[in-house]
C-alpha positions as CSV (number, residue, x, y, z in Angstrom):
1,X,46.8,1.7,80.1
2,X,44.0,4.0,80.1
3,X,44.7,5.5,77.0
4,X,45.1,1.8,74.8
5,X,41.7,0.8,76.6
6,X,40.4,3.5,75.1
7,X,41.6,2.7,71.6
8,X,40.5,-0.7,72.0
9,X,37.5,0.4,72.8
10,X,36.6,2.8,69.8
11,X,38.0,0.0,67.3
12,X,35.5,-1.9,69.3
13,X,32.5,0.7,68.4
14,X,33.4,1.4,64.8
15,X,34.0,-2.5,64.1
16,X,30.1,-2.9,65.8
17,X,28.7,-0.1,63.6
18,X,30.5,-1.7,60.2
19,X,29.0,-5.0,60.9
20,X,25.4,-3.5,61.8
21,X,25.3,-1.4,58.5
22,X,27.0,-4.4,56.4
23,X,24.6,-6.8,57.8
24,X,21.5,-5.9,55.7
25,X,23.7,-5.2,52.6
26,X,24.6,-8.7,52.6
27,X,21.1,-9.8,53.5
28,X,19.6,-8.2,50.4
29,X,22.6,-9.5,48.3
30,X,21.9,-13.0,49.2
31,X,17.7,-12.3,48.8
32,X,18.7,-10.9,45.6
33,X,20.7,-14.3,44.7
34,X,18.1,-16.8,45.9
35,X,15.2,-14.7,43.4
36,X,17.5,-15.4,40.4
37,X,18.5,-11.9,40.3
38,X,17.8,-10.0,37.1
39,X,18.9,-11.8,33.6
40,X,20.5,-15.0,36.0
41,X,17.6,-17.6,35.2
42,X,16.6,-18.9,32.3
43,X,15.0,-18.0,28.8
44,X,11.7,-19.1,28.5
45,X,11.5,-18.2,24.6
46,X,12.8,-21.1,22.3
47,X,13.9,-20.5,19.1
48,X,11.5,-21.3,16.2
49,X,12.1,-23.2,12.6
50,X,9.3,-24.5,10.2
51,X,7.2,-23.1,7.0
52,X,5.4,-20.5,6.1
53,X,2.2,-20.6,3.6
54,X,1.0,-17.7,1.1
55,X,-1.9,-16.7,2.6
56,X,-2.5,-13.4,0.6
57,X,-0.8,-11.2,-2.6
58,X,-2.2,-8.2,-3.7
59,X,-1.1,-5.6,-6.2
60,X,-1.1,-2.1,-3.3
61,X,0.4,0.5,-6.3
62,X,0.9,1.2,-9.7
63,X,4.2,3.1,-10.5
64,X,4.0,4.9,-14.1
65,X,7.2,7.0,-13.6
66,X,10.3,6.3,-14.6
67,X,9.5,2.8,-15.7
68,X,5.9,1.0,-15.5
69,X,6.3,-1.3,-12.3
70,X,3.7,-2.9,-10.2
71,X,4.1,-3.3,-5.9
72,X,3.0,-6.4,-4.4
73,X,2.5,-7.5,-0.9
74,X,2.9,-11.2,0.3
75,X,1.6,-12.6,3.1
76,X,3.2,-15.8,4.4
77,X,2.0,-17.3,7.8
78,X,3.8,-19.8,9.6
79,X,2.3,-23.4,9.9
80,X,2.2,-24.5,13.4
81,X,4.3,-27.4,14.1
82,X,5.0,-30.1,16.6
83,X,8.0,-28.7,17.8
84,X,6.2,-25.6,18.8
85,X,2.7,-26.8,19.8
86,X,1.8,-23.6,22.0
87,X,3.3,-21.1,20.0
88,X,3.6,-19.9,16.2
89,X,5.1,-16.6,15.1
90,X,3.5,-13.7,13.4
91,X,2.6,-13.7,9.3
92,X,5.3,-12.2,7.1
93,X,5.2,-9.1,5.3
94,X,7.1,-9.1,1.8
95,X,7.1,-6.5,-0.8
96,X,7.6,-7.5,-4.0
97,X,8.4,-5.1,-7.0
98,X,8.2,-6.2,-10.8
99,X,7.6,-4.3,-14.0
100,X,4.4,-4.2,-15.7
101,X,5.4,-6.6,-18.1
102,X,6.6,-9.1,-15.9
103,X,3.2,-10.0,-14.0
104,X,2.3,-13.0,-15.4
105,X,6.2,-14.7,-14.7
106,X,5.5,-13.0,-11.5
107,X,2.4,-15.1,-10.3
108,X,4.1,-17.9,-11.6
109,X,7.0,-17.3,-8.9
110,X,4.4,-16.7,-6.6
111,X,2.8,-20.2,-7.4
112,X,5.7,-22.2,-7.2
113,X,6.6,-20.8,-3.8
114,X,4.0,-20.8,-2.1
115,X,5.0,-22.7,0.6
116,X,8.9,-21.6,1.8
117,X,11.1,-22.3,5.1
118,X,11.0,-19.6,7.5
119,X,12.3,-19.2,11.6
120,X,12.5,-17.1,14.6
121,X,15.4,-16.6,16.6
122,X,15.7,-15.0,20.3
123,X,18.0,-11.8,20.8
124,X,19.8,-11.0,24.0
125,X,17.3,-10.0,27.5
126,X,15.2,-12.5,25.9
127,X,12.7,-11.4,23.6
128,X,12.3,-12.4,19.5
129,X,13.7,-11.6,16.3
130,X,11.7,-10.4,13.7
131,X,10.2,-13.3,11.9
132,X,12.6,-14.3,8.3
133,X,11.4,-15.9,5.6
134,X,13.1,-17.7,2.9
135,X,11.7,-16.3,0.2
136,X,14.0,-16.9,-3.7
137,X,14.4,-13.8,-5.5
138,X,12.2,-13.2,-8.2
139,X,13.9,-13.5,-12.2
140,X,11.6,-12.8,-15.1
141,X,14.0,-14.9,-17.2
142,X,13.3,-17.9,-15.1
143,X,9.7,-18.3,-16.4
144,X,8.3,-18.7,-20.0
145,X,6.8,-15.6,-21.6
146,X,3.1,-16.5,-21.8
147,X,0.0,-14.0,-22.4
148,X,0.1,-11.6,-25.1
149,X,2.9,-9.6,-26.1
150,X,1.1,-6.3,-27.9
151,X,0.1,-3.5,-26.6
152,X,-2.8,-4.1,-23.5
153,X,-5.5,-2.7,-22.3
154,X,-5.2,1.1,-22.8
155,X,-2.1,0.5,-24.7
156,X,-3.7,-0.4,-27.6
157,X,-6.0,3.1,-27.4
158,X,-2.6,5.3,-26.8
159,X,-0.6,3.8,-29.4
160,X,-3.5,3.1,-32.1
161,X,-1.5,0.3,-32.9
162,X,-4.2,-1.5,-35.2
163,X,-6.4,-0.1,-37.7
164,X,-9.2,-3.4,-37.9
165,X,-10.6,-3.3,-34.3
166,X,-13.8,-2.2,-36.1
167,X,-16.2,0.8,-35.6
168,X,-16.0,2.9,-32.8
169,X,-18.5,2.9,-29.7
170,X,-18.5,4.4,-26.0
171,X,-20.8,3.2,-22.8
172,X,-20.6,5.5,-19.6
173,X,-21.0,3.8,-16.5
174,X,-23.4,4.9,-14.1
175,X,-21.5,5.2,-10.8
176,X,-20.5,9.0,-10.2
177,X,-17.5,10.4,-8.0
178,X,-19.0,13.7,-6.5
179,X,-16.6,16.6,-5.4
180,X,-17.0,19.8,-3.4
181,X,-16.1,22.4,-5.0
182,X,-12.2,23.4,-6.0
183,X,-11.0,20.0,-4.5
184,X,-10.1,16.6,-5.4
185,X,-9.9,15.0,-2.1
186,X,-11.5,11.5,-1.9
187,X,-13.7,10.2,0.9
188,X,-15.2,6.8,2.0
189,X,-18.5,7.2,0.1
190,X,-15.7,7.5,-3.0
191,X,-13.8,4.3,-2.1
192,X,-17.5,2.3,-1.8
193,X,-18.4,3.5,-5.2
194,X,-14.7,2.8,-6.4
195,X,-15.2,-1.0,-5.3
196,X,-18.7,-1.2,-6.8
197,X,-17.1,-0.4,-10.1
198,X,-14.0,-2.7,-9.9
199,X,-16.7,-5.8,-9.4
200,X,-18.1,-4.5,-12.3
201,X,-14.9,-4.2,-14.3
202,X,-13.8,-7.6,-13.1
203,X,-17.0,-9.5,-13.8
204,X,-17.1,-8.4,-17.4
205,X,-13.4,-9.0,-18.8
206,X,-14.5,-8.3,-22.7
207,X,-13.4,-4.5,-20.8
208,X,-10.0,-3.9,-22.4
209,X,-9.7,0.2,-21.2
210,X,-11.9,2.5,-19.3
211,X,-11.3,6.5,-19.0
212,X,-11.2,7.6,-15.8
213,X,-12.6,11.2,-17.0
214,X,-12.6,14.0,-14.6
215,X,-14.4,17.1,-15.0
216,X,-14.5,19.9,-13.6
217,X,-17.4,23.3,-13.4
218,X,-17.0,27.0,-14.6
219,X,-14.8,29.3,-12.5
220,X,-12.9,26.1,-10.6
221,X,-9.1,25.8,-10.7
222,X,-7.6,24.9,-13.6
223,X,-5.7,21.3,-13.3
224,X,-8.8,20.3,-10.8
225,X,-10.3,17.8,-13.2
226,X,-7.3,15.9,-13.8
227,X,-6.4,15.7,-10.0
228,X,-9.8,14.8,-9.8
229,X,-9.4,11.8,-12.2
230,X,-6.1,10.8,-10.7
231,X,-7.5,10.5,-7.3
232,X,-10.2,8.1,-8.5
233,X,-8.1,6.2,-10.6
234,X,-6.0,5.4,-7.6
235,X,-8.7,4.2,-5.8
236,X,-9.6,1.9,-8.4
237,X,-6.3,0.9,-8.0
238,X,-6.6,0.1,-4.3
239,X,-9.9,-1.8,-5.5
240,X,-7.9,-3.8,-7.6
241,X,-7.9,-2.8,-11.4
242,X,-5.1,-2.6,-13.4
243,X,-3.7,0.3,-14.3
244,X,-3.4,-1.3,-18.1
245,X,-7.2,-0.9,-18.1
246,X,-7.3,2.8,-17.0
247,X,-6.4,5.9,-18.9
248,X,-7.4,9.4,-17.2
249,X,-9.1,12.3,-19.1
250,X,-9.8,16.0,-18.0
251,X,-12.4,18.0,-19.1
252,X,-14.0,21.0,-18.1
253,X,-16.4,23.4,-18.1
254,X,-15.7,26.8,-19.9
255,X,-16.1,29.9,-18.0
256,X,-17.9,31.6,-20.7
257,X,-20.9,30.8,-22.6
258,X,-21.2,31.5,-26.2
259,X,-21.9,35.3,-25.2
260,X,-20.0,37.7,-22.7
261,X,-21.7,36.6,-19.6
262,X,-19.8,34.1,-17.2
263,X,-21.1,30.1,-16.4
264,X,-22.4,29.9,-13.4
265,X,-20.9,27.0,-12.0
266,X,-23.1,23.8,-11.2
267,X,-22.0,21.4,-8.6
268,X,-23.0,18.5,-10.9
269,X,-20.4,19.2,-13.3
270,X,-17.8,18.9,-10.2
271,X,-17.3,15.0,-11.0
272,X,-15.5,11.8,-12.4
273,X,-17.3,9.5,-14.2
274,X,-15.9,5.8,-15.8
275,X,-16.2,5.8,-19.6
276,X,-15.8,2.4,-21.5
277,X,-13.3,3.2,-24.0
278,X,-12.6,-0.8,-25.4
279,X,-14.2,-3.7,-25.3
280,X,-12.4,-6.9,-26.9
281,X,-13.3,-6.7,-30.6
282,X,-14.4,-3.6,-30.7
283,X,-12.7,-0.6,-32.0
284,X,-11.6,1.8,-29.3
285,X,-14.0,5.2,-28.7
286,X,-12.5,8.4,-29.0
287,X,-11.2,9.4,-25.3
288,X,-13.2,12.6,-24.7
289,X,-10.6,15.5,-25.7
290,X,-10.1,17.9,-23.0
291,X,-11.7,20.9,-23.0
292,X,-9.4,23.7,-23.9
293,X,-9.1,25.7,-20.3
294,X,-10.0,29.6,-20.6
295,X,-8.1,31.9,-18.8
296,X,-9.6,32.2,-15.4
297,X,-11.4,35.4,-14.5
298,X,-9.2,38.4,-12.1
299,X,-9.8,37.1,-8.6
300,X,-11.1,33.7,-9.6
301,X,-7.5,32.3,-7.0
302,X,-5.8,29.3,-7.4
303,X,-6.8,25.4,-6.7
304,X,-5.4,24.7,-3.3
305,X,-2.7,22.5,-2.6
306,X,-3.5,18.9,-1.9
């Protein structure tokens, strides 16, 4: 008898102990339930459907190689609608890429979309999709050819295609790119001027080709001038002139004068300038022919990599 008391007894203590430790594990489960517990209640987010308008399109790059082609950003931002009076989703981002020859089909897509159906959905732990857009795929052979279809711009300077433009003439513009000295890297002062000339280039469309000539002074690296000319060109670029009206041209500075004694280099020769090449009507100048480069002196180095 003593023994099974005992027994009884320490069933007794452990069953005690069970229910004392069990007793706040149940407690928190049944917190945990009442709070909703994580991913039980639900999704605020709603799924969103309606249009998007063109806000903005912009040319960003010029591609020469392997094929001329042209990259284009789209904006489309989402109209609010009554369905969704406290929230609308972020604009949409769409790059668009189209040969050279295809621009003016291009804007025609462009203006016959310029309001598509777009929508946001919601993903799983409730949080959004990225925004899509319905946006058609753009066909060249959807849309009439319009514009000319010669040579453009520089085109008709590189190829030389007719022989009656008339007499030759040449204006320099007077906005200057500056360098330091062995390097074609571009800075903000660069990207002002590059903007002052685009508005210039723009407001005066009789401005069929420019050459973007870069030069460079006695004893700098030889290929300077031309990454010089490429760097600005790209900014114009950026500042929104065609490529078809810019052609670049190196020149430079020979190390030696007429006699034996070396050039000493002067900074103002360390440039780009913008050289009107073709007006409409007029017969194309001569691009400036570059400047055959003289072997550099022993120890003159090389131009640093970009």
């Amino acid at each position: 008898m003593v023994f099974e008391f005992w027994a009884f007894a320490r069933r007794s203590l452990v069953t005690a102990q069970a229910a004392r430790w069990a007793f706040p594990a149940l407690s928190l489960g049944a917190l945990a339930f009442a709070c909703g517990g994580p991913s039980t209640g639900p999704c605020p987010l709603q799924n969103w459907s309606g249009v998007c308008d063109l806000t903005n399109f912009t040319r960003v790059k010029d591609v020469e190689f392997p094929v001329p082609h042209s990259i284009y950003e789209a904006i489309y931002t989402p109209v609010a609608n009554a369905d969704s009076p406290n929230y609308s989703p972020p604009a949409v981002r769409i790059e668009i890429q189209a040969l050279s020859k295809y621009e003016p089909q291009l804007q025609q897509h462009m203006q016959a979309y310029r309001r598509i159906s777009c929508q946001q959905t919601i993903r799983d732990g409730c949080a959004y999709n990225p925004v899509v857009a319905s946006f058609p795929e753009f066909d060249p052979n959807r849309y009439a050819q319009t514009g000319p279809v010669g040579p453009e711009g520089c085109e008709k300077v590189e190829g030389q295609e007719s022989a009656s433009i008339g007499k030759r003439s040449s204006e320099t513009l007077p906005e200057l790119f500056q360098f330091v000295h062995n390097s074609a890297q571009v800075d903000a002062t660069m990207a002002s001027t590059a903007q002052t000339v685009a508005q210039r280039l723009s407001a005066d469309p009789s401005i069929e080709c420019v050459g973007v000539v870069g030069q460079s002074a006695a004893g700098e690296s030889p290929g300077v001038s031309e990454l010089r000319a490429q760097a600005v060109k790209r900014l114009l670029t950026q500042a929104g002139v065609h490529s078809k009206r810019m052609m670049t041209v190196a020149t430079s500075t020979p190390l030696y004068g007429t006699g034996t004694e070396r050039e000493p280099p002067k900074p103002e020769d360390q440039r780009v300038n913008i050289t009107i090449i073709l007006r409409a009507g007029a017969a194309p100048a001569p691009a400036p022919a570059p400047a055959s480069t003289p072997a550099p002196a022993p120890g003159s180095g090389a131009f640093p990599p970009q």
